[in-house]
C-alpha positions as CSV (number, residue, x, y, z in Angstrom):
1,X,-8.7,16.9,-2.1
2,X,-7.8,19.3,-4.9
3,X,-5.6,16.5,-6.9
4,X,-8.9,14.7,-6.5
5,X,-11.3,17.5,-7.7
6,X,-9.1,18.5,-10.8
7,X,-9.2,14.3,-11.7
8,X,-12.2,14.3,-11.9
9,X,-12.8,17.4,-14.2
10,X,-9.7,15.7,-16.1
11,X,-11.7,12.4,-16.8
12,X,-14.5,14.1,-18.0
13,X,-12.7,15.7,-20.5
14,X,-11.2,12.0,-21.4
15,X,-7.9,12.6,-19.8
16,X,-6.4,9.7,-18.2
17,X,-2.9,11.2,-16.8
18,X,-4.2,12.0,-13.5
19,X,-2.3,13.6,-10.4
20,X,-1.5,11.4,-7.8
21,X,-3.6,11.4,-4.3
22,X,-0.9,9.6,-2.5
23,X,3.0,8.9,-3.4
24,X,4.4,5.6,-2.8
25,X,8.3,5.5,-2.0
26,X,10.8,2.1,-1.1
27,X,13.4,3.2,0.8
28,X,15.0,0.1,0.9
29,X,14.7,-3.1,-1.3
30,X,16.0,-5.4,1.5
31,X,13.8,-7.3,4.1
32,X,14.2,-9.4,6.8
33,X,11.5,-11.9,5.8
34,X,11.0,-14.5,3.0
35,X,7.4,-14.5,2.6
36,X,6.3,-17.0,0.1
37,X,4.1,-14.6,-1.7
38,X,6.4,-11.9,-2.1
39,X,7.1,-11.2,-6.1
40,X,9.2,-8.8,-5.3
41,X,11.1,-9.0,-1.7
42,X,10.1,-12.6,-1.1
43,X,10.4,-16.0,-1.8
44,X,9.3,-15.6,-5.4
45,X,11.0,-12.7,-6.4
46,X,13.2,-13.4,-9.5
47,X,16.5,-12.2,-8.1
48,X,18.0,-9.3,-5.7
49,X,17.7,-6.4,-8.2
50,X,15.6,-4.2,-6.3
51,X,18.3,-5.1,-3.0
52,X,21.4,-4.2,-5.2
53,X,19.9,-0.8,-6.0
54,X,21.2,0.2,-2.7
55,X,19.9,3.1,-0.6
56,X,20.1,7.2,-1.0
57,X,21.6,9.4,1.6
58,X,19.2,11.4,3.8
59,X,20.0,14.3,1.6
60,X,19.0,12.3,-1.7
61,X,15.8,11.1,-0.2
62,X,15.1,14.7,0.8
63,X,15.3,15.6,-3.2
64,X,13.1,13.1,-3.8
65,X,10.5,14.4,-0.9
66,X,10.9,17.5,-2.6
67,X,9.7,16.6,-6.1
68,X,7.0,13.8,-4.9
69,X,5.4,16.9,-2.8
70,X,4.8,19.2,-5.5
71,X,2.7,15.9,-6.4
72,X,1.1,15.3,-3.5
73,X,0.4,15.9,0.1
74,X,0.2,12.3,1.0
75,X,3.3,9.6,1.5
76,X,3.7,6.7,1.9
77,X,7.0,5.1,3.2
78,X,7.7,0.8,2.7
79,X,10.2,-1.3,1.1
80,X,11.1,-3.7,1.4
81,X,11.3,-3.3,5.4
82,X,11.8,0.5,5.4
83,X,12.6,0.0,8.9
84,X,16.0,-1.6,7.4
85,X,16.4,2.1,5.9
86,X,19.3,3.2,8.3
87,X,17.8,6.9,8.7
88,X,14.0,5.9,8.8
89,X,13.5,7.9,12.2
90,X,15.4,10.8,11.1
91,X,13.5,10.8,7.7
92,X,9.9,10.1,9.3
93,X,10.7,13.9,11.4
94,X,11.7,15.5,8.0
95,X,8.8,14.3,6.1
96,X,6.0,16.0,8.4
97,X,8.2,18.9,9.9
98,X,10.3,19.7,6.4
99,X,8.7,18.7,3.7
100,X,5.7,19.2,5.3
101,X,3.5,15.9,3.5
102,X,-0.2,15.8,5.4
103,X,-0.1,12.3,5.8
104,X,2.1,10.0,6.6
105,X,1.9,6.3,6.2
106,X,4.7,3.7,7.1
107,X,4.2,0.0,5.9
108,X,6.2,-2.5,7.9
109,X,6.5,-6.2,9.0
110,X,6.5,-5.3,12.4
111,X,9.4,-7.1,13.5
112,X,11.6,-3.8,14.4
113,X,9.1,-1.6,15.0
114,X,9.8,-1.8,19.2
115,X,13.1,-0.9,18.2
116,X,11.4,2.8,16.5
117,X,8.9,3.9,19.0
118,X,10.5,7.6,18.2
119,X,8.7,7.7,14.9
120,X,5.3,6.7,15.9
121,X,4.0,10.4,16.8
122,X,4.8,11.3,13.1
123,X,2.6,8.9,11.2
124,X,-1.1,9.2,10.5
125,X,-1.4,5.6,9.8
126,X,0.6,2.7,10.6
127,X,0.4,-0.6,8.5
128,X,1.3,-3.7,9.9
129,X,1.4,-6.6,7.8
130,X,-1.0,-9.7,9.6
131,X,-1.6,-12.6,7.9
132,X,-2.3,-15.4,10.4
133,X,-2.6,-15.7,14.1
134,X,-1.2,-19.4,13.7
135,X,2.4,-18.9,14.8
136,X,3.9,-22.3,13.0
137,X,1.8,-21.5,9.8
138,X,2.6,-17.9,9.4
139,X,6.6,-18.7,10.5
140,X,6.0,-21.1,7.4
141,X,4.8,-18.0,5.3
142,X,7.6,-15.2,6.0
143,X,10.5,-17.6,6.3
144,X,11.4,-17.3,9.9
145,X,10.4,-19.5,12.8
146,X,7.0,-19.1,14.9
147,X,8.9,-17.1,17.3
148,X,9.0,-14.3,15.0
149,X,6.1,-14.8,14.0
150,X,4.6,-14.3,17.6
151,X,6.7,-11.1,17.9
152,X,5.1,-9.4,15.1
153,X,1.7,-10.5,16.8
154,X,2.3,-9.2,20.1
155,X,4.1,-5.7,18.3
156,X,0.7,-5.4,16.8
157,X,-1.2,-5.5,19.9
158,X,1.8,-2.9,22.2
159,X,1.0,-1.1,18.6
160,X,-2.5,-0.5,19.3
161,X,-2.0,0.9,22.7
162,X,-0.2,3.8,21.5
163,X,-2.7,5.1,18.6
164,X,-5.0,7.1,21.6
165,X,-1.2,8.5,23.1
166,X,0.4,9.5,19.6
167,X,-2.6,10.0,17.6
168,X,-2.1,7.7,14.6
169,X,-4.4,5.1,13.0
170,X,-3.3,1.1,13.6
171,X,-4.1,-1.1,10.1
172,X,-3.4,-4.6,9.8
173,X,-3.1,-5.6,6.7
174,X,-3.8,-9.4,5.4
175,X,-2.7,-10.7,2.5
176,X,-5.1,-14.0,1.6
177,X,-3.5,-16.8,0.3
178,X,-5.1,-20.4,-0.2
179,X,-2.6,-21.2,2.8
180,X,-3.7,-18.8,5.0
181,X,-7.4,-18.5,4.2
182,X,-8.6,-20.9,6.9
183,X,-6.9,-18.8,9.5
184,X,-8.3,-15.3,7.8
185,X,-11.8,-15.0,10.0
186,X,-9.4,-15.3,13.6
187,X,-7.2,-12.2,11.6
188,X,-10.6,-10.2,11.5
189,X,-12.0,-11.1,14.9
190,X,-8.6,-10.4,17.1
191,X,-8.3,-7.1,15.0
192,X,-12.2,-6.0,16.0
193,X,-11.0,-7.2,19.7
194,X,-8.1,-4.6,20.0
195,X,-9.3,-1.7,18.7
196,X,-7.2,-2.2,15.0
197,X,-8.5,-1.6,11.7
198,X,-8.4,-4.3,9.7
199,X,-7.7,-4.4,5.6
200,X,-6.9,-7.2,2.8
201,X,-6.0,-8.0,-0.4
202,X,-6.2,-11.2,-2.0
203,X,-2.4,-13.1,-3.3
204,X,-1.5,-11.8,-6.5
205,X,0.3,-14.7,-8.9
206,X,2.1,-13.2,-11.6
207,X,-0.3,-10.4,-11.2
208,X,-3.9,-12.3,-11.5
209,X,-5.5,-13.8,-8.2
210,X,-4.3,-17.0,-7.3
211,X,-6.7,-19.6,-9.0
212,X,-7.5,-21.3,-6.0
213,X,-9.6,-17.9,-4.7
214,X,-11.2,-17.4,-7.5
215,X,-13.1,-20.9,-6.8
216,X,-12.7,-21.1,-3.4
217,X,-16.7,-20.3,-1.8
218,X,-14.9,-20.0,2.0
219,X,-13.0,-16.8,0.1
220,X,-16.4,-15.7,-0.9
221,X,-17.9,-16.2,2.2
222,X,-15.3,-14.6,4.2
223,X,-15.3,-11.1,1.8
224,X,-19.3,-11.1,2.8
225,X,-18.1,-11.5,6.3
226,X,-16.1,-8.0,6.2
227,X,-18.5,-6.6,4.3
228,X,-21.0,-7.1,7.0
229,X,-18.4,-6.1,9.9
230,X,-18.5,-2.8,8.0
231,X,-21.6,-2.3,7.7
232,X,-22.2,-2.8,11.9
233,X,-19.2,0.2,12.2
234,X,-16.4,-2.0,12.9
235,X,-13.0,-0.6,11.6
236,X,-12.4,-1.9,7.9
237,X,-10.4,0.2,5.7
238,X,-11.8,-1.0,2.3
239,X,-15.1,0.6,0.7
240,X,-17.7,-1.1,-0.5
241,X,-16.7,-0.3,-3.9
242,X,-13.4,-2.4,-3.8
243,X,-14.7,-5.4,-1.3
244,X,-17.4,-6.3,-3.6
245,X,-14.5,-5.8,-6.6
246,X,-12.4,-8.4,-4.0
247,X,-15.2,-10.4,-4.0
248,X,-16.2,-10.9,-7.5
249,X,-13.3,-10.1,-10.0
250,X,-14.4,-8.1,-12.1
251,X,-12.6,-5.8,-14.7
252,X,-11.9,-2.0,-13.0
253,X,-10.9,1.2,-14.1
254,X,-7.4,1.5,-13.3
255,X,-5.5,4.7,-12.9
256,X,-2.3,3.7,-12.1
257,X,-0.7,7.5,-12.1
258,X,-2.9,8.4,-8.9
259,X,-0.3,6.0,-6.7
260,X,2.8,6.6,-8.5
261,X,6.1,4.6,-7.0
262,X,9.7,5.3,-6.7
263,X,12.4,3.0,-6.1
264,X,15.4,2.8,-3.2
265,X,18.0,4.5,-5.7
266,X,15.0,7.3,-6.5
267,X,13.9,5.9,-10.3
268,X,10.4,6.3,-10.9
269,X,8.0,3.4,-11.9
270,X,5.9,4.2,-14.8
271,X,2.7,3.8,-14.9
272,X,2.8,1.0,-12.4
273,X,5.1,-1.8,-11.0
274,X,3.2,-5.0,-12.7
275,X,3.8,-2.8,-16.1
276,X,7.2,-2.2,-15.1
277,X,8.0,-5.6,-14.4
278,X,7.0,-7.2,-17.6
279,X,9.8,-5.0,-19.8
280,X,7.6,-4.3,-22.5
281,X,7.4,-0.7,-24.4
282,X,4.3,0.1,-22.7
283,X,6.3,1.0,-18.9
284,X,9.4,0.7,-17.2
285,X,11.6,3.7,-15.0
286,X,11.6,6.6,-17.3
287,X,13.5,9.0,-14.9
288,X,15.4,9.6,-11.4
289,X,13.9,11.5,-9.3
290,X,17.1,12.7,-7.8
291,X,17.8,14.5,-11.1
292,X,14.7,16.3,-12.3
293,X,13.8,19.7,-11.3
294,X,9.7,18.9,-10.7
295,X,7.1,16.3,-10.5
296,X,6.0,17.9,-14.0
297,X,9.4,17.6,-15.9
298,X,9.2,13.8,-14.5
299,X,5.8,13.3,-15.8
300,X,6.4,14.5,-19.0
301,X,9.6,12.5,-19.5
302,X,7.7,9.3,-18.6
303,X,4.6,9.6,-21.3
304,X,6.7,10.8,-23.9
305,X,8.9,7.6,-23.0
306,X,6.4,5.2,-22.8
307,X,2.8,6.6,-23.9
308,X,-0.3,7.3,-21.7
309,X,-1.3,4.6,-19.2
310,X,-3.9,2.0,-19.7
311,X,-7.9,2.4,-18.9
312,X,-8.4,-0.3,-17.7
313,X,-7.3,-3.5,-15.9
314,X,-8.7,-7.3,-15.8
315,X,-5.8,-8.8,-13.8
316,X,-4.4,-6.7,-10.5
317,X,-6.8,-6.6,-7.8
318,X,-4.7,-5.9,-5.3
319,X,-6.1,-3.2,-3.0
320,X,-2.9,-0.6,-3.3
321,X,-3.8,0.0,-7.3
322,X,-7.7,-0.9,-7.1
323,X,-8.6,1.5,-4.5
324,X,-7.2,4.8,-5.2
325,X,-8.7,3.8,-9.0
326,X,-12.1,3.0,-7.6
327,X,-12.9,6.0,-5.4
328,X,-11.3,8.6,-8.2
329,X,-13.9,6.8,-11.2
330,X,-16.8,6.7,-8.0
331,X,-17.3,10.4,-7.2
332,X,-20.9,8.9,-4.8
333,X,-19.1,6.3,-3.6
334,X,-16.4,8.0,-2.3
335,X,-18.9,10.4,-0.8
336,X,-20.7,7.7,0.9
337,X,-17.8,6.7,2.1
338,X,-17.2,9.5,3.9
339,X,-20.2,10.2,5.2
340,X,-21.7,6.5,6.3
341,X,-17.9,5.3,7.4
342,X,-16.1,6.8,10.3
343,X,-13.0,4.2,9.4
344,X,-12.5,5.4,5.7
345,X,-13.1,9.3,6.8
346,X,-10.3,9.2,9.5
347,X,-8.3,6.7,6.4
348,X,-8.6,9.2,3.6
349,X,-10.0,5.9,1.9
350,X,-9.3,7.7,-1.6
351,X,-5.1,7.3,-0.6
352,X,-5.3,4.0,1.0
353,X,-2.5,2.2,-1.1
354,X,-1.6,-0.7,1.2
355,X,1.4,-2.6,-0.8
């Protein structure tokens, strides 16, 4: 909580390069789905860039670790499919026993995960991406067949037995697209029937929500449905703050520095990917982290470069940056968070960057 405390002192005085509360790092730009809502791994992403950047060496990475945790205590690990990363299990021991991060996240698709049992008692929260319980629609989405589909379903549920045995929390995370909206309530109930704690964003579309959501009264209907779930003490990993920001739309604070990103060859994303991506003067990848000395000398590189980041954001709602931005400008939210909502105590709801 200290990044958090001295953030908060920080935006008082009108400071707006904050220190991150959780580190975001893709090990791997490759993945072994195609989903059709991907812009970046997917079916719409614009080429293989982020796949030709290759991988580091364990001993690169471990630079990496080094800097990111004079940032932060928190980490999270995704890709890509980080599983892909070909010394995930080896890296996932060095994280908590070496670098000695507090908490560990790893988001996957699920499809491997059988295959890296070894890694489990080493994570503090395990995301699973879970989109649709309709095997032939959701093959549809990722690009596979419904068989794999159904793998990634039943992984899920052998993935919930273990949280009691290794001590880890289980999140399924949904991404909502018009497609898959009809399908979203079953997503919600099967998670509440097997003991996993449920989270979503809604489809992002060249970085605004897909038009269709934005009109759609069954997407409104369904947010108020989660909302309520929450408020009965079933496991939802989204405050109140950013469902009823899910809901409605409406312009946010964004602090994009509190989850800062770092791609599979170790360059920094400044101040955020969507930035990034767009090639403007305002953001882009300032520095390698394999080749500064501290998270400082990185920072300072990457405003002089390309200026403070922005205050605010009309466009990306996605939970990963809205969050993180929410609970740092909502000191009594957060707080009520905490103390009304077992699910976003044991989450660290503040670091919950799912994406």
């Amino acid at each position: 909580m200290l990044n958090y405390l001295l953030n908060t002192i920080n935006l008082a005085r009108g400071q707006h390069v904050l220190r991150p509360l959780v580190a975001v790092f893709h090990l791997t730009g490759r993945c072994n789905l195609n989903c059709s809502y991907c812009e970046d791994y997917g079916a719409r992403r614009p080429n293989d860039e982020l796949a030709e950047l290759g991988v580091l060496s364990l001993a690169e990475a471990g630079q990496v670790l080094t800097v990111l945790r004079q940032a932060t205590p928190n980490l999270i690990l995704t890709g890509g499919e980080p599983l892909l990363y070909p010394y995930i299990d080896d890296l996932a021991v060095q994280v908590k026993t070496r670098y000695r991060f507090q908490q560990l996240t790893l988001l996957t698709n699920g499809l491997l995960l059988s295959k890296h049992t070894g890694l489990l008692p080493y994570l503090d929260r395990l995301v699973i991406s879970l989109d649709s319980l309709d095997v032939i629609r959701w093959g549809q989405t990722i690009g596979l067949d419904s068989r794999a589909a159904q793998t990634i379903i039943n992984t899920t549920v052998e993935m919930a037995g273990y949280q009691a045995k290794y001590g880890f929390e289980l999140i399924a995370n949904c991404v909502i697209t018009p497609e898959t909206l009809p399908g979203v309530n079953n997503v919600l109930d099967f998670c509440v029937e097997h003991n996993i704690t449920f989270a979503f964003s809604p489809q992002s579309f060249n970085n605004w929500p897909r038009y269709e959501l934005l009109v759609a009264d069954e997407y409104r209907t369904f947010v108020d449905k989660v909302i309520r779930y929450k408020k009965q003490g079933c496991k939802i990993v989204g405050s109140l703050a950013y469902l009823k920001l899910a809901r409605d739309f409406q312009p946010y604070n964004c602090y994009p520095t509190l989850v800062p990103r770092v791609l599979p060859n170790g360059d920094l994303i400044y101040p955020c990917r969507p930035i990034e991506r767009s090639r403007t003067s305002h953001g882009g990848r300032p520095c390698n982290l394999t080749r500064v000395a501290s998270w400082q000398e990185a920072m300072k590189i990457a405003v002089n470069k390309f200026g403070p980041p922005p205050r605010s954001c009309v466009s990306c709602f996605q939970q990963c940056y809205a969050e993180p931005s929410l609970m740092q400008a909502q000191p009594l939210s957060l707080l009520q968070e905490i103390l009304t909502y077992k699910p976003s105590y044991r989450a660290k709801i503040h670091t919950f960057a799912p994406g």
